[in-house]
C-alpha positions in Angstrom: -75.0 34.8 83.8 -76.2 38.3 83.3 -79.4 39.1 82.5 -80.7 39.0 79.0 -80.9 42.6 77.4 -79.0 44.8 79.6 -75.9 45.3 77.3 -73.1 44.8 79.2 -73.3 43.6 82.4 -70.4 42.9 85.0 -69.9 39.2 86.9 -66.3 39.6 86.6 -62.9 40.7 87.9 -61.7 44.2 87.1 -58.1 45.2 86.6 -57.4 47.2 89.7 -59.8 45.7 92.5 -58.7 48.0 95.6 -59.1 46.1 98.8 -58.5 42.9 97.6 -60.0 41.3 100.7 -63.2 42.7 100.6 -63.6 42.2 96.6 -63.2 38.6 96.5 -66.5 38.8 98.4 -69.4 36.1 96.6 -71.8 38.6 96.5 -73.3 41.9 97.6 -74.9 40.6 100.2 -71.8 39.5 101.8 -70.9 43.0 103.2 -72.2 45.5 105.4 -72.5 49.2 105.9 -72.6 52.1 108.8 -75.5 53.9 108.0 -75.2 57.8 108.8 -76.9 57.0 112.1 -73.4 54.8 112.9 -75.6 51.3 113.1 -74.4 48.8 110.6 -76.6 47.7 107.7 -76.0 43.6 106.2 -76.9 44.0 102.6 -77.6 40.8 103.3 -81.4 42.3 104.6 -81.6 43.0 100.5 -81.2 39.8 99.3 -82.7 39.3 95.8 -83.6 42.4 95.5 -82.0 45.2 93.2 -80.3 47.5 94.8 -78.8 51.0 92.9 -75.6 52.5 94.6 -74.7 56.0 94.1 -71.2 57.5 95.5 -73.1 61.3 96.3 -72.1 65.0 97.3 -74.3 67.7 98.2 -71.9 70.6 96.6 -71.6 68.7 93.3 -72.8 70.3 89.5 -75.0 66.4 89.9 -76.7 67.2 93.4 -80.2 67.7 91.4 -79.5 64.1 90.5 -81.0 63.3 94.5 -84.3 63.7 93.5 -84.3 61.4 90.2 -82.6 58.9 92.5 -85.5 59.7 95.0 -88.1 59.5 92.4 -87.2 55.9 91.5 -87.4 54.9 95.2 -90.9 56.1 95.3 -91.5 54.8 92.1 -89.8 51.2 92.0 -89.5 50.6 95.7 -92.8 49.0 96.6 -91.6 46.6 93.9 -87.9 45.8 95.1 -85.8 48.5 94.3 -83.2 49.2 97.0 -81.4 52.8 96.6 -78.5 53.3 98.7 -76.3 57.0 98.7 -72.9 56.6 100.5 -71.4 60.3 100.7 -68.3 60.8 99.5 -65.7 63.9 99.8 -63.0 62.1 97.5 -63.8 65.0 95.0 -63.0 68.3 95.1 -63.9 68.5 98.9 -67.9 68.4 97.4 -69.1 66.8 100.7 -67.8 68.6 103.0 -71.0 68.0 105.9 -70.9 65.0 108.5 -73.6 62.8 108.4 -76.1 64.9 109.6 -75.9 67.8 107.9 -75.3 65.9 104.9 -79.1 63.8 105.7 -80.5 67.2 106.7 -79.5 69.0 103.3 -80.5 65.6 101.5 -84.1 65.9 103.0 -84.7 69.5 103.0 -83.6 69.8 99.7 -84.8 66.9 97.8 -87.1 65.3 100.0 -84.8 61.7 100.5 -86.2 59.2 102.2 -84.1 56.2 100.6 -80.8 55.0 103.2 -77.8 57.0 103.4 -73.9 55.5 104.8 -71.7 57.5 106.6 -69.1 59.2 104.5 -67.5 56.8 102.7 -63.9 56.7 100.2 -64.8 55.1 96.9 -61.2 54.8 95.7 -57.2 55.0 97.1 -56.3 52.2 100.1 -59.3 53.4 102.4 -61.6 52.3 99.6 -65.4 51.1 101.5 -65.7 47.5 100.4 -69.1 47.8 98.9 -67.0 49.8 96.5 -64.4 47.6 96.0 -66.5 44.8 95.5 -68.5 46.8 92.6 -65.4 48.4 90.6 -64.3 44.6 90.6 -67.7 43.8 89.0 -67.5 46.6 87.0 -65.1 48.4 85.5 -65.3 51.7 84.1 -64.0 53.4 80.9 -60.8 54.3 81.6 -60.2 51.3 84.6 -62.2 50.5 87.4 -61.7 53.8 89.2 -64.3 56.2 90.1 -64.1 59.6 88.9 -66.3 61.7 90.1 -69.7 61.8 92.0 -73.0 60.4 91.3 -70.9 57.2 89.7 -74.3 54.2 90.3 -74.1 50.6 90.1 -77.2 48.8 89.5 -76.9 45.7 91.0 -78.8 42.4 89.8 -81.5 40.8 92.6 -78.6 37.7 92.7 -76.2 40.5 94.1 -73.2 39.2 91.8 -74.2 41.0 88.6 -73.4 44.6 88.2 -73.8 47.4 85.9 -71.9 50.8 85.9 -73.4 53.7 85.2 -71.4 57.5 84.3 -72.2 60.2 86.7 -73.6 62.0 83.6 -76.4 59.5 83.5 -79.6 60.8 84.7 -81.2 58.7 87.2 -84.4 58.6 85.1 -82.0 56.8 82.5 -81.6 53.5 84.3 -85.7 52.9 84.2 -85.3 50.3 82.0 -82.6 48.4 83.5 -84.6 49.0 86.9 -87.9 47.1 85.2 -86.3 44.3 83.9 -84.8 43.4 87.2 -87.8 43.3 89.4 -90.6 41.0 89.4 -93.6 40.5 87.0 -96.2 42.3 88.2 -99.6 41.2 88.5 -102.1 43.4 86.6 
């Protein structure tokens, strides 16, 4: 069930889930990552917490959006809030770095400390199935493809329930979504 108040959430099937396989996974927390230091990451380690993926570029008219995506880690971690940036040069050639020059700019920058995959594809046959499994989840506008950079998925702590956001959304945007997905907190 999605959660109340967060307008339309995704727990189901989307019309063009790429890597079929790798969709029909339960949950988030099912698949892994290579972070950009090549060791693999089980979402798994996440479980029950929310956890905001963002398909990123460093040579993108949204780069600035790195530092309202690093200011909700700073802001929301301590409380749950996983943020996750896999690279992606699916558009335009906007990511053109390997995975350290792509962390170095990141840092240097916009001061990102929150995790960062190796450069990943978000749509066509090679699509990363973390991105499979949210475009099945969560569908966009005009189908389940992504089309451009800084595309996010907020996904609920249970790891099946995901929302889409447009890359046009500023990060600050998604504060309220953010809240009501992590724990009460004691005053």
């Amino acid at each position: 069930m999605a959660p109340a108040g967060f307008g339309r959430w995704g727990a189901g099937r989307g019309r063009e889930a790429e890597n079929h396989v790798m969709a029909d996974a339960a949950s988030l927390y099912d698949l892994t990552f290579t972070n950009n230091r090549g060791e693999q990451v089980p979402l798994s380690d996440f479980e029950g917490r929310p956890v905001l993926i963002v398909n990123t570029a460093s040579k993108c008219g949204f780069t600035p959006q790195y530092e309202g995506l690093q200011d909700l880690y700073e802001e929301y971690e301590a409380m749950g809030l996983i943020v996750l940036g896999f690279p992606c040069d699916q558009f335009m050639h906007q990511e053109p770095g390997d995975d350290g020059q792509i962390e170095e700019f990141c840092k240097v920058n916009y001061g990102v400390t929150f995790p960062l995959s190796t450069k990943v594809d978000v749509n066509g046959s090679k699509t990363h199935p973390v991105f499979a499994f949210l475009k099945s989840r969560a569908g966009g506008m005009f189908g389940s493809g992504i089309k451009w950079n800084f595309t996010k998925f907020l996904v609920a702590p249970d790891g099946k329930t995901v929302k889409r956001y447009a890359p046009k959304t500023v990060p600050a945007d998604l504060v309220g979504d953010i809240e009501a997905l992590l724990p009460p907190q004691a005053e």
